[in-house]
C-alpha positions as a Markdown table, in Angstrom:
| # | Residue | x | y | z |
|---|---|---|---|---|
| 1 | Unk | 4.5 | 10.4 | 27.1 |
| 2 | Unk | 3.9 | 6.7 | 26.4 |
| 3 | Unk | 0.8 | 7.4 | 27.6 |
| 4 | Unk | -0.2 | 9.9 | 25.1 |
| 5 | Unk | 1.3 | 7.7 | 22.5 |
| 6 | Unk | -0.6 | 4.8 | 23.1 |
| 7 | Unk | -4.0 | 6.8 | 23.0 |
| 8 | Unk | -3.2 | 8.7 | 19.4 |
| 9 | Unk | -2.7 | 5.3 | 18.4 |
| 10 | Unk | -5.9 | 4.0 | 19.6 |
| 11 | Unk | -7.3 | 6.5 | 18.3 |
| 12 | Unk | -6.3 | 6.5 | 15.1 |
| 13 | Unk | -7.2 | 2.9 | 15.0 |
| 14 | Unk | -10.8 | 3.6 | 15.7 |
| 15 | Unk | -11.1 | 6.2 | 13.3 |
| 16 | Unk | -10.0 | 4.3 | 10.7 |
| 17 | Unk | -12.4 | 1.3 | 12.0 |
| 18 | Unk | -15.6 | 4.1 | 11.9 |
| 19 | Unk | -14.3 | 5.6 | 8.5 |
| 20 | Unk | -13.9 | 1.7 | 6.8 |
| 21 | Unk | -17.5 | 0.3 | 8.2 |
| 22 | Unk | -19.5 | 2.3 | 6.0 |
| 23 | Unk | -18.3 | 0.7 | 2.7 |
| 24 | Unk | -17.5 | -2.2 | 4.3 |
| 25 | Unk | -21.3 | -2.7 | 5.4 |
| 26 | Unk | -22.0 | -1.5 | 1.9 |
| 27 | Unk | -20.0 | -4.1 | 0.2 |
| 28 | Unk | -21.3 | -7.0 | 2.6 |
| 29 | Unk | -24.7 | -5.9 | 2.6 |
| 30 | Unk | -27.2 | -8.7 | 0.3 |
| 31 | Unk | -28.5 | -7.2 | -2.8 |
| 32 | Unk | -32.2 | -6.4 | -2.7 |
| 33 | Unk | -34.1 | -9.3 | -4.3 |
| 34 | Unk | -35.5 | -8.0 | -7.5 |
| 35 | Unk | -39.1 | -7.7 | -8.1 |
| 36 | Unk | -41.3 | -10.8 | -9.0 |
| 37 | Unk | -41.9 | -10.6 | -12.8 |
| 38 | Unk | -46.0 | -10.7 | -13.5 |
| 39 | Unk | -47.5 | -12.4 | -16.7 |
| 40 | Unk | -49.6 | -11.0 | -19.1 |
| 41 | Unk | -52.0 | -12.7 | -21.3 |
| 42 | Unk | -53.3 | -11.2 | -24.4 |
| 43 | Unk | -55.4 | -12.2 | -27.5 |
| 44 | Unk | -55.7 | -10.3 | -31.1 |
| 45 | Unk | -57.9 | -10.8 | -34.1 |
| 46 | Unk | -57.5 | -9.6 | -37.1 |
| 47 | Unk | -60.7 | -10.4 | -39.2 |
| 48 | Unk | -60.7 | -7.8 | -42.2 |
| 49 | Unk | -64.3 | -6.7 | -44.1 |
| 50 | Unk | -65.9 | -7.5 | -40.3 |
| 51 | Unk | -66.6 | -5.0 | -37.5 |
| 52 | Unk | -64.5 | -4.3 | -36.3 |
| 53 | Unk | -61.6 | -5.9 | -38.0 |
| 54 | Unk | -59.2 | -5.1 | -35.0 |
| 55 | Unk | -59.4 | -5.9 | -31.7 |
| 56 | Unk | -56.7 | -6.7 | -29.0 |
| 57 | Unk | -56.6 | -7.3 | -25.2 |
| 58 | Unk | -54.4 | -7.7 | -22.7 |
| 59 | Unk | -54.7 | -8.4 | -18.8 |
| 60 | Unk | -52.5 | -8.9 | -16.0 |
| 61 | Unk | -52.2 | -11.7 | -13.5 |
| 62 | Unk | -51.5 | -9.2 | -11.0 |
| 63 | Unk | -53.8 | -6.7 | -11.4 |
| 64 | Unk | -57.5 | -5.8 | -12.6 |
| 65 | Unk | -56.1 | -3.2 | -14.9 |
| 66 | Unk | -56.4 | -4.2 | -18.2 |
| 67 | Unk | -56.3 | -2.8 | -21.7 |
| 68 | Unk | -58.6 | -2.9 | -25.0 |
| 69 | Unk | -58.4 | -1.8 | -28.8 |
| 70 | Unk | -61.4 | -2.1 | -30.8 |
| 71 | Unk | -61.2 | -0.4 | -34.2 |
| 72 | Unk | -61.4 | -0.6 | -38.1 |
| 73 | Unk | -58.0 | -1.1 | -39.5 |
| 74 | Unk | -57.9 | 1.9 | -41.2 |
| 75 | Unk | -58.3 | 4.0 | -37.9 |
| 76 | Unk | -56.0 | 5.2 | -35.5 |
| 77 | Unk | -54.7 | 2.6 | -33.3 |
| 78 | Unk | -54.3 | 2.9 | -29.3 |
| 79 | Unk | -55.3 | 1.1 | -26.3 |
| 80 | Unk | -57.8 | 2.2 | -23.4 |
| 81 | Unk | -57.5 | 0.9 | -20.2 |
| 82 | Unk | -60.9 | -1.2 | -18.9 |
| 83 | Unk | -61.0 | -3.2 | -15.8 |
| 84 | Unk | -61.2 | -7.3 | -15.1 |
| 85 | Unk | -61.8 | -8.8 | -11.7 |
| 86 | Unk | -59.5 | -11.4 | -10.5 |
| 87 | Unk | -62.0 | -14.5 | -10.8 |
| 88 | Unk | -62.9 | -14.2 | -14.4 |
| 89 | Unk | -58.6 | -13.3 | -14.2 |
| 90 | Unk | -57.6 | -16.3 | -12.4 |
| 91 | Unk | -59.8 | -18.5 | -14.7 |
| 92 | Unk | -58.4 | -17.2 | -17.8 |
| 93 | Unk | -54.8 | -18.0 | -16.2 |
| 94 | Unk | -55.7 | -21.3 | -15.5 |
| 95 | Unk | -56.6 | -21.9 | -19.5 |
| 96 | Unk | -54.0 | -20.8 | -20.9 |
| 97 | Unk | -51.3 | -22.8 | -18.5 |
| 98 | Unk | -53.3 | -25.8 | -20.0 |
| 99 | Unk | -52.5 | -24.5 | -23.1 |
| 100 | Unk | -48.8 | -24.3 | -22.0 |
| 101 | Unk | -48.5 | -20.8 | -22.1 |
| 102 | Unk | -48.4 | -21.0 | -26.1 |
| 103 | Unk | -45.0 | -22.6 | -25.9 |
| 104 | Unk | -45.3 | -24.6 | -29.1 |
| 105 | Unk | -49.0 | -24.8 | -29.8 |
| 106 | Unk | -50.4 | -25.3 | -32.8 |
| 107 | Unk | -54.6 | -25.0 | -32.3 |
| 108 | Unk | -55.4 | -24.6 | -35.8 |
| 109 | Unk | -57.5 | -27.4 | -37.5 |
| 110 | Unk | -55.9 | -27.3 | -40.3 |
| 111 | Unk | -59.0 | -27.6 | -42.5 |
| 112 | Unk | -60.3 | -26.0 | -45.7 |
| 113 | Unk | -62.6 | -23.7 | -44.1 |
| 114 | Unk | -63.5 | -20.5 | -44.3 |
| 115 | Unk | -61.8 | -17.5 | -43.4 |
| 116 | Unk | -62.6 | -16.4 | -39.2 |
| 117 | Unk | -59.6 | -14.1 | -38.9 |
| 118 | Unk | -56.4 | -14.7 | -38.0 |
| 119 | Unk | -56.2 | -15.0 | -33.9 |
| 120 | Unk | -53.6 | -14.5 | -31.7 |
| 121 | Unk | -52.6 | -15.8 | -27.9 |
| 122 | Unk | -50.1 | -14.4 | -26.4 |
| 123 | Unk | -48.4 | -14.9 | -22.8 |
| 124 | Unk | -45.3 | -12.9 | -21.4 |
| 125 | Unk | -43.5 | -12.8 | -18.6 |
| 126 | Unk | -40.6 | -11.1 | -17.8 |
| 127 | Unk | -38.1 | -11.5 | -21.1 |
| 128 | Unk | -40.2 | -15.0 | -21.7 |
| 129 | Unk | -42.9 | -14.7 | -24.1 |
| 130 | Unk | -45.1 | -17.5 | -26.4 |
| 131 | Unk | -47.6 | -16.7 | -29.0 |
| 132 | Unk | -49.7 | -19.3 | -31.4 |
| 133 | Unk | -52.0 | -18.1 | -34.2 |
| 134 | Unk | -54.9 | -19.8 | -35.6 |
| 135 | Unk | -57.8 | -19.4 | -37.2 |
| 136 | Unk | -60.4 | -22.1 | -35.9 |
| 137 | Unk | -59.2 | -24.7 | -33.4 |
| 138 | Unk | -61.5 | -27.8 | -31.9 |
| 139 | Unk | -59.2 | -27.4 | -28.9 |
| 140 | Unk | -61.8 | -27.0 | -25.9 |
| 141 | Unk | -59.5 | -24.8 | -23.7 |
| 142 | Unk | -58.4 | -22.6 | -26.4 |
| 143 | Unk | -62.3 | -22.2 | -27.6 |
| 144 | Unk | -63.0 | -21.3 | -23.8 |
| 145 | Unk | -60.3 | -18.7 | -23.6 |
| 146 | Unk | -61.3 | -17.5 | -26.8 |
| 147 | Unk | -64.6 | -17.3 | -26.2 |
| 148 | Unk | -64.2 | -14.7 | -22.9 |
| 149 | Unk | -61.9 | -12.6 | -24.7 |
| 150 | Unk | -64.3 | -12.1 | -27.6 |
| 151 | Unk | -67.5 | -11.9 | -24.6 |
| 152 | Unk | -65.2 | -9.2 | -23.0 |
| 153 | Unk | -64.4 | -7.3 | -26.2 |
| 154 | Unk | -68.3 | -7.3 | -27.1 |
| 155 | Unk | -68.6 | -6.2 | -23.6 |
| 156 | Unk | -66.9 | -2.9 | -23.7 |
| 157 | Unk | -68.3 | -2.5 | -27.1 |
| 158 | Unk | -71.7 | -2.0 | -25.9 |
| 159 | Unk | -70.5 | -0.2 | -22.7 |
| 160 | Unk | -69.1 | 2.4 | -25.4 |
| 161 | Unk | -72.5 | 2.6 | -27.5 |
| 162 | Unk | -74.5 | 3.3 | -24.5 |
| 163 | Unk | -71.8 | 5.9 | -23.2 |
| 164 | Unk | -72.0 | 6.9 | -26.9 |
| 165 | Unk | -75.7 | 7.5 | -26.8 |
| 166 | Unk | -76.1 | 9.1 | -24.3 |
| 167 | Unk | -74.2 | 11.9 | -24.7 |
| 168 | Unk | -75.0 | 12.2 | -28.6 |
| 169 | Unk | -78.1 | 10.1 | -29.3 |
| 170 | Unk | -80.4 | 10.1 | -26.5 |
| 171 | Unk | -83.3 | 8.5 | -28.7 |
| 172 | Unk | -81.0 | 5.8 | -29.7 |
| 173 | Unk | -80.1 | 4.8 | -26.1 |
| 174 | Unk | -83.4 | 2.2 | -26.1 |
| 175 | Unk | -81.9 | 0.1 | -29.2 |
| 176 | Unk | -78.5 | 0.0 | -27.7 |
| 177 | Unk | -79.6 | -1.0 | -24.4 |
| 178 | Unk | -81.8 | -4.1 | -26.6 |
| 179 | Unk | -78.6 | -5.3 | -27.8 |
| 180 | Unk | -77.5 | -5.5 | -24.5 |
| 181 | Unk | -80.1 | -7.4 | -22.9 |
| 182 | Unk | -79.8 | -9.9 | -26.4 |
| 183 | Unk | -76.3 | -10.5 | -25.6 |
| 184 | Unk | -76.9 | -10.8 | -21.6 |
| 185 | Unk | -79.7 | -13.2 | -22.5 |
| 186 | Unk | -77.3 | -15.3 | -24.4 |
| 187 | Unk | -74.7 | -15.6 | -21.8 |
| 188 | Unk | -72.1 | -13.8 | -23.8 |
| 189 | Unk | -70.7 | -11.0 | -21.0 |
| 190 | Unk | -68.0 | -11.9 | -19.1 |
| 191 | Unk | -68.9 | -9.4 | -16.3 |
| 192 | Unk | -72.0 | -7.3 | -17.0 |
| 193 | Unk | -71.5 | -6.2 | -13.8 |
| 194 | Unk | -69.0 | -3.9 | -15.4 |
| 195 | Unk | -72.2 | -1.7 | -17.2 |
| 196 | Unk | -74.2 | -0.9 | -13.9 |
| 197 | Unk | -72.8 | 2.4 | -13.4 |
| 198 | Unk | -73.8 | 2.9 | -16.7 |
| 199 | Unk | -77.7 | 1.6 | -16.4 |
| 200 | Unk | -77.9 | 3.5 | -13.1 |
| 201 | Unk | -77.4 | 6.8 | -15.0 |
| 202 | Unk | -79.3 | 5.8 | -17.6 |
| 203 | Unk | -82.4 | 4.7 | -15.2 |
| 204 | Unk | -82.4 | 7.6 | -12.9 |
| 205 | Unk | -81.8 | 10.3 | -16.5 |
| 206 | Unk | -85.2 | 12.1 | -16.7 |
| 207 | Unk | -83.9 | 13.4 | -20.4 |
| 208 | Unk | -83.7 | 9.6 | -21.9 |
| 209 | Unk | -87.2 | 8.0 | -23.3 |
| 210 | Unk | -89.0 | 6.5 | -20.1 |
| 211 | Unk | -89.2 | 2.9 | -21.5 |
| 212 | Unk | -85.4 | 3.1 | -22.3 |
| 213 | Unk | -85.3 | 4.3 | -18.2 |
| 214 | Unk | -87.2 | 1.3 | -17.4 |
| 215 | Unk | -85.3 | -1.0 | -19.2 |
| 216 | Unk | -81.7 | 0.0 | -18.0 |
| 217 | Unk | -83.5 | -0.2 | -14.7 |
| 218 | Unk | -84.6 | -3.5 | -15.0 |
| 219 | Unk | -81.7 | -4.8 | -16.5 |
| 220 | Unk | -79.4 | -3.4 | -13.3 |
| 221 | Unk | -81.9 | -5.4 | -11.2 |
| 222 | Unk | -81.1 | -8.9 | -13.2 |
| 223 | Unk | -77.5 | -7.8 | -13.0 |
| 224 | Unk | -77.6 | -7.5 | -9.2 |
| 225 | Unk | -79.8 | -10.4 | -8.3 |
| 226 | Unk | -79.5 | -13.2 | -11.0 |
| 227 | Unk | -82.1 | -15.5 | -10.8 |
């Protein structure tokens, strides 16, 4: 009998050890770690009677997924994604933390001169976010990062026109891909890397104008083997 006793009673205790562990472990248990918050940086002009008068992007320091709006204001507005690779990334980064992220910078000259459009940086992270506008600054790291935001923005412009003309205007395609080659010439494309698949289709496209075939061609070639 004392026998039988003293195993309910052990057993009782050890279910009531296996039924307790559960939330016990639960309760003990570390909370996961949340996720590491990733910054964005993102620049806007507004420059009205230009074209175009809008135009707003944003990348990631995480990721070469990006955004872009180009547009007259009067348009619809909304974003399309676009790609930037982590070098050209990393550099823009490395400007704007010597710009302080924004957090209390004032770039403008604050000169009587003329109108450029009012332009916008702006850095978030997480629920911390900085923005500065100006509208011409003699500040050499804000001109830099200015300066590849607008080169990426003309960028994808003239990716569009080509895509453009060549579904719609296949005569055209040769003037577009001129403007191109001007602004490659000049240094002013971020990554015109970024437009090969674009020249490849145009180069091997027995539809399009041969010297607008030869041109795309050779322009791919400079792109993959600068001089």
């Amino acid at each position: 009998m004392k026998t039988s006793l003293m195993q309910f009673i052990l057993l009782v205790g050890l279910a009531s050890v296996l039924l307790s562990s559960p939330a016990e472990a639960a309760t003990s248990a570390p909370s996961p770690a949340p996720a590491p918050a990733h910054a964005k940086l993102g620049y806007r002009r507004i420059f009205k009677s230009s074209s175009p008068e809008f135009i707003e992007i944003i990348v990631r320091d995480d990721s070469d997924a990006a955004t872009f709006e180009i547009r007259q204001l009067d348009e619809e507005p909304g974003a399309s994604p676009f790609e930037v690779g982590a070098p050209l990334r990393e550099k823009m980064f490395q400007l704007a933390a010597l710009l302080k992220y924004f957090q209390r910078q004032d770039l403008d000259v604050h000169r009587r001169i003329a109108n450029l459009g009012e332009k916008t940086f702006r850095w978030e992270k997480g629920t911390e976010s900085h923005e500065t506008k100006f509208n011409y600054t003699l500040n050499s790291a804000a001109s830099q990062l200015m300066q590849i935001f607008e080169g990426l923005a003309r960028q994808q412009e003239l990716v569009t026109l080509l895509e453009r003309r060549m579904k719609y205007d296949r005569l055209g395609i040769n003037d577009a891909l001129l403007q191109f080659e001007t602004d490659l010439n000049h240094k002013l494309l971020p990554e015109p890397q970024r437009a090969l698949p674009t020249l490849d289709q145009i180069a091997s496209d027995s539809r399009f104008v041969q010297v607008g075939r030869q041109r795309a061609r050779a322009l791919a070639e400079r792109i993959r083997h600068p001089s």
